[in-house]
N, CA and C atoms as an extended XYZ file, in Angstrom:
246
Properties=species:S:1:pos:R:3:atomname:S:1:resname:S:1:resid:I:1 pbc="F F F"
N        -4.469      -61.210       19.233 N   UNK     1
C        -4.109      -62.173       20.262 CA  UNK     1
C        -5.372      -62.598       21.020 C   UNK     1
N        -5.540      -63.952       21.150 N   UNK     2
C        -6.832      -64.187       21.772 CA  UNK     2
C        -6.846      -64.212       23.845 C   UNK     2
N        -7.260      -63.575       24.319 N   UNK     3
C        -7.416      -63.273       25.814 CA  UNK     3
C        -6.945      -64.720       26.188 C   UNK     3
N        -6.510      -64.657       27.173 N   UNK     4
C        -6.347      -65.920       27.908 CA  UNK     4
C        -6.379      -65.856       29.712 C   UNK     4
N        -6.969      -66.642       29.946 N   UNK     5
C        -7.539      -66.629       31.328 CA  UNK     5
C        -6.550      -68.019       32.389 C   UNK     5
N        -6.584      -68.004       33.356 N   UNK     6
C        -5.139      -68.482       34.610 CA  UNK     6
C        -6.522      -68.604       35.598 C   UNK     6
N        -7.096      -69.814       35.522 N   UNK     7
C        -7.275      -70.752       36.921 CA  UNK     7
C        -6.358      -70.877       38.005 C   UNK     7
N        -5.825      -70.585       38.804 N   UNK     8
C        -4.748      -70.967       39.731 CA  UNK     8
C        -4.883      -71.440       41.121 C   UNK     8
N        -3.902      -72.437       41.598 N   UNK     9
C        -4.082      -72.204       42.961 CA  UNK     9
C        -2.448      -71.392       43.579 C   UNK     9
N        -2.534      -70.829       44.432 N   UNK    10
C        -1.321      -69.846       44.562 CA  UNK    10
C        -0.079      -70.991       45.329 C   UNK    10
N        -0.225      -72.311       45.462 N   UNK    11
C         0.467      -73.163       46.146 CA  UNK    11
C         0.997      -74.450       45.201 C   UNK    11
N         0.238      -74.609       44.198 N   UNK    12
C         0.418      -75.160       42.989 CA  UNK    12
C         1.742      -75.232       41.913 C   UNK    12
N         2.257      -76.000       42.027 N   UNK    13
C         3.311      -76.662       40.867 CA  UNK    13
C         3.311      -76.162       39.616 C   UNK    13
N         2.192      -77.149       39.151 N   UNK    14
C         2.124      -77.090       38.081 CA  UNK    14
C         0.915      -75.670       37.597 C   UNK    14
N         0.371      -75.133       38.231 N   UNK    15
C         0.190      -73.944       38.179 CA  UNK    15
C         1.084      -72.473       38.063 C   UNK    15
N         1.986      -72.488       38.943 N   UNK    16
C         3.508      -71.228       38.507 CA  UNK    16
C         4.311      -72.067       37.503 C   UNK    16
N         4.080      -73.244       37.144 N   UNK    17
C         4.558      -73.766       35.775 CA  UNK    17
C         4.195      -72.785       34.650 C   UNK    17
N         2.921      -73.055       34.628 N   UNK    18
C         1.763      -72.498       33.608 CA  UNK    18
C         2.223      -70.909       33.683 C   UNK    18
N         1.951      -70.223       34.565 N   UNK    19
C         2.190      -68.489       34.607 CA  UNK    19
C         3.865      -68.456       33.989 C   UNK    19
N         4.374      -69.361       34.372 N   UNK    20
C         6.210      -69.284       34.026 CA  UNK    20
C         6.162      -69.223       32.652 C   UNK    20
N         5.518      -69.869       31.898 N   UNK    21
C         5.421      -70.639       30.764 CA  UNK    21
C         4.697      -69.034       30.293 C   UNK    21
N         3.588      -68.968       30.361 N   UNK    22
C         3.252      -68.103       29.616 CA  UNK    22
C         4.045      -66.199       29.538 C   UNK    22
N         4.604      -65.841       30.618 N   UNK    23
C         4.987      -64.867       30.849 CA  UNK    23
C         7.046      -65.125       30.067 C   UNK    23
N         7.214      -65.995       29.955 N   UNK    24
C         8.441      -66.513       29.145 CA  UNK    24
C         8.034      -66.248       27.730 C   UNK    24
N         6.998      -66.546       26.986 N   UNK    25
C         6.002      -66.087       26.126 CA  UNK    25
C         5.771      -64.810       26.097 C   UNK    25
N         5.977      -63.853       27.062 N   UNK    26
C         5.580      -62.317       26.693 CA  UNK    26
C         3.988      -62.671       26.343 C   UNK    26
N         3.270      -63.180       27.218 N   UNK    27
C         1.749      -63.481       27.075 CA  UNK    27
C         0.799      -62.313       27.739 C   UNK    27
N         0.427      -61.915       27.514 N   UNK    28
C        -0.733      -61.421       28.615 CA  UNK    28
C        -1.494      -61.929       29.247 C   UNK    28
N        -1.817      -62.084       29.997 N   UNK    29
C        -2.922      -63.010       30.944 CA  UNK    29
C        -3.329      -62.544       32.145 C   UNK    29
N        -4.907      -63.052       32.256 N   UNK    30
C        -5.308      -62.962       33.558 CA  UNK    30
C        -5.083      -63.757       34.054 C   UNK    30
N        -4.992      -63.861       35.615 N   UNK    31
C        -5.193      -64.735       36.489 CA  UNK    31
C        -5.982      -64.552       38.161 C   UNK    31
N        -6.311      -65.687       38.492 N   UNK    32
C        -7.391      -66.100       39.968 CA  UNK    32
C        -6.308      -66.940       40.482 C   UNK    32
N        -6.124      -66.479       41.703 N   UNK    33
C        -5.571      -67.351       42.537 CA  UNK    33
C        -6.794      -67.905       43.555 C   UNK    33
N        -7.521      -68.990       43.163 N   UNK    34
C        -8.829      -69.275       43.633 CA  UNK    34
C        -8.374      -69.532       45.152 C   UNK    34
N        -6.979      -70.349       45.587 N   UNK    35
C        -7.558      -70.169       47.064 CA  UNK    35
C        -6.849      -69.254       47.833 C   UNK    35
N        -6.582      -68.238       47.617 N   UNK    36
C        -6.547      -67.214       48.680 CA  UNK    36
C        -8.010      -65.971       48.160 C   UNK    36
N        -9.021      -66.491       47.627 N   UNK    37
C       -10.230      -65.839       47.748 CA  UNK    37
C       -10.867      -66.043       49.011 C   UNK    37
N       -11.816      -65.713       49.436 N   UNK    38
C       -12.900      -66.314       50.501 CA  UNK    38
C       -14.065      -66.087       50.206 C   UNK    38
N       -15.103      -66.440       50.832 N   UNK    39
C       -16.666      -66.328       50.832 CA  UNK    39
C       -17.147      -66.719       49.596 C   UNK    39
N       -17.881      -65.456       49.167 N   UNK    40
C       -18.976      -65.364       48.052 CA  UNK    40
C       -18.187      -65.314       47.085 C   UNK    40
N       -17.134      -64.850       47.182 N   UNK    41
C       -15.876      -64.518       45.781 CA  UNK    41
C       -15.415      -65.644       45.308 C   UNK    41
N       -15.052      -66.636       46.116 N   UNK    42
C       -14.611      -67.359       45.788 CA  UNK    42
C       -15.154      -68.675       45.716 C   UNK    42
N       -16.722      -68.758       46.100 N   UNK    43
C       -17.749      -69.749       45.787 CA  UNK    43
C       -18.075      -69.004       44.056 C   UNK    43
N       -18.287      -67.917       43.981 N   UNK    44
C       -18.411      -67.614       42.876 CA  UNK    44
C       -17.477      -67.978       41.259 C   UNK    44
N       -16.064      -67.606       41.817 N   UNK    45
C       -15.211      -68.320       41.034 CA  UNK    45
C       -15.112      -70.010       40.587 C   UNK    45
N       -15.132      -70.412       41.378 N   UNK    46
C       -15.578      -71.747       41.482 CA  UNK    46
C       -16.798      -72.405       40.602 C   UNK    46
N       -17.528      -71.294       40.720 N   UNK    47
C       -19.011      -72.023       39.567 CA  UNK    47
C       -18.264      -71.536       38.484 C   UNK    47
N       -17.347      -70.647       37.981 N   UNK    48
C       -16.717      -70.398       36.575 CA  UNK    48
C       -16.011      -71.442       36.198 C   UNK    48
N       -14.782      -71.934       37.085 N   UNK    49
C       -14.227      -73.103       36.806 CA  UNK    49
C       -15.064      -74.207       36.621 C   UNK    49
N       -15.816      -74.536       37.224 N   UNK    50
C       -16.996      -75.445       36.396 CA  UNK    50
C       -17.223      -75.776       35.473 C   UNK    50
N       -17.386      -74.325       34.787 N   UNK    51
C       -18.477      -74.413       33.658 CA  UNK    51
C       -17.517      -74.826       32.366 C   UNK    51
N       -16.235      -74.022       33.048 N   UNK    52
C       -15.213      -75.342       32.008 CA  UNK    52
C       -14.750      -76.046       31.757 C   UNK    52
N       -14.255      -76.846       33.476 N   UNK    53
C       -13.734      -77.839       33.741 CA  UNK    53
C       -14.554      -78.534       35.048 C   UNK    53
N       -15.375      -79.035       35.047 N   UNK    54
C       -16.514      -79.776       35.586 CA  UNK    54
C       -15.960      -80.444       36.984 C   UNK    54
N       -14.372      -80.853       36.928 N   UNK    55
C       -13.519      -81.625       38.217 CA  UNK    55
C       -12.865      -80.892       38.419 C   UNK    55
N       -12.877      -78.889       38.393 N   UNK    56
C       -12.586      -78.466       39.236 CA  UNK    56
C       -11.153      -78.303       39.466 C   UNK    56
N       -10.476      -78.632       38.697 N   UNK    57
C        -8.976      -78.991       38.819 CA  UNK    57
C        -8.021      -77.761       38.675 C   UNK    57
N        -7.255      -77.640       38.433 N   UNK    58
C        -5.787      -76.479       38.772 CA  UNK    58
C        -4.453      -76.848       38.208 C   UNK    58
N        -3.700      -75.805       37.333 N   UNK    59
C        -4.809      -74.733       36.685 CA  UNK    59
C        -5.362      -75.196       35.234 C   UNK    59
N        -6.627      -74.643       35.583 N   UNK    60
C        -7.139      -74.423       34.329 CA  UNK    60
C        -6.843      -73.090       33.276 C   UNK    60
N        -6.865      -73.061       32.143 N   UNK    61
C        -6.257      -72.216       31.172 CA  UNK    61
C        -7.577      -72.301       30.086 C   UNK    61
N        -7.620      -70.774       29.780 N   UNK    62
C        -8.454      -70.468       28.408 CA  UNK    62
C        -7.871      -69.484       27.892 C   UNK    62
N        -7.804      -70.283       26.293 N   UNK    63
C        -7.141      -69.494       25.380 CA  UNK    63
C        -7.963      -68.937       24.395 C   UNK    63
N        -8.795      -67.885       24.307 N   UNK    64
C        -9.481      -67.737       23.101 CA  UNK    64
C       -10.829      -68.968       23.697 C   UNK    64
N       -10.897      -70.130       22.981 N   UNK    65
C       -12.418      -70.653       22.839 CA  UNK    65
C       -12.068      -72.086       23.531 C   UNK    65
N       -10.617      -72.501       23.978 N   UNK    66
C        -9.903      -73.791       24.147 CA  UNK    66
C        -9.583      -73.559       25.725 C   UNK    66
N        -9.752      -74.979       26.175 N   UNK    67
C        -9.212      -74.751       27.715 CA  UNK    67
C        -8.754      -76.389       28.037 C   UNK    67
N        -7.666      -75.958       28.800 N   UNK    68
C        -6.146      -76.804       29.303 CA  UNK    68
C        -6.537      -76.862       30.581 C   UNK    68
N        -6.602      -78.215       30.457 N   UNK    69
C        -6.352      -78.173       32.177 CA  UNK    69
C        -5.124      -79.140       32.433 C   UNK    69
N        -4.791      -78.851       33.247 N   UNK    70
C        -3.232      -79.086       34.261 CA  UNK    70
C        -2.038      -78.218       33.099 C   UNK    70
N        -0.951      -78.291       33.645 N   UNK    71
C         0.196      -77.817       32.893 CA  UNK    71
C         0.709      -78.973       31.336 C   UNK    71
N        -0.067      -78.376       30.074 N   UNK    72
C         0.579      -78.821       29.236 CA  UNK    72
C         1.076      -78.206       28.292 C   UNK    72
N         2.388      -77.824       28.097 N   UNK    73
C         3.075      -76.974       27.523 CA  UNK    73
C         2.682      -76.925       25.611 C   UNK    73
N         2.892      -78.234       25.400 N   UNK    74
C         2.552      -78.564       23.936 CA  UNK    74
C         1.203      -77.774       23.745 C   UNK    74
N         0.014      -78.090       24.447 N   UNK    75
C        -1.101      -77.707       24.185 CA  UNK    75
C        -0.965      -75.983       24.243 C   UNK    75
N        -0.223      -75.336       25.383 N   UNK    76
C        -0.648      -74.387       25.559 CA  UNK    76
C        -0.074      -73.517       24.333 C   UNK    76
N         1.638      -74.042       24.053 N   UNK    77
C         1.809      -73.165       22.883 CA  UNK    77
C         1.123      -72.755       21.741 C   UNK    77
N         0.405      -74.172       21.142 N   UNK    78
C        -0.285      -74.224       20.136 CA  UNK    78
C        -1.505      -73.463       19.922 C   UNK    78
N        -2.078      -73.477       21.106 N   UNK    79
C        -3.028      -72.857       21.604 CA  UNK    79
C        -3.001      -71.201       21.520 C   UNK    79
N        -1.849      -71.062       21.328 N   UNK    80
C        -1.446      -69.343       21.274 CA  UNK    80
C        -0.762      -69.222       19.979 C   UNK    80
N        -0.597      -70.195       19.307 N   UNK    81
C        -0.388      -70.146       17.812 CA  UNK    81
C         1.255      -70.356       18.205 C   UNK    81
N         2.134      -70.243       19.028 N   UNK    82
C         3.357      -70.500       19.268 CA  UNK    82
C         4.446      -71.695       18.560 C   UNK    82
C-alpha cells in the first residue's frame, strides 16, 4: 500500500470530505491539520505544502508519488488502485 499523506484545514469541507472518503476506504493515512498549528510548526508545514502544491491550497493529498489537490474522489480512488 503506498503511504498517503492529508494536507488539511480542520474547518474545511471539502477536506473531512477527503478523510471521510478515505477512512470509508479502510485507508491509512496521515494527516496535518495545518491551521490549528502555530509558530515555527506551522510556518514549517507550510513550506511542505509548497513544495507540492505551490497555491497552497486544502486539502492536499499524496498518494505514493501523486498529489490531489481539493476533494476529488475519482482521482483519489484510482490513486489507491481502488
Amino acid at each position: 500500500m503506498k503511504p498517503v499523506k492529508v494536507f488539511s484545514l480542520s474547518t474545511c469541507s471539502h477536506c473531512k470530505a477527503t478523510k471521510k472518503l478515505l477512512g470509508e476506504c479502510t485507508i491509512k493515512y496521515d494527516f496535518v491539520d495545518v491551521d490549528l498549528l502555530q509558530g515555527e510548526e506551522r510556518a514549517a508545514i507550510l513550506e511542505e505544502v509548497k513544495k507540492f502544491n505551490p497555491n497552497c491550497s486544502f486539502p492536499t493529498v499524496i498518494i505514493g508519488e501523486k498529489v490531489i489537490v481539493g476533494f476529488k474522489e475519482k482521482e483519489i480512488r484510482e490513486a489507491l488502485g481502488l
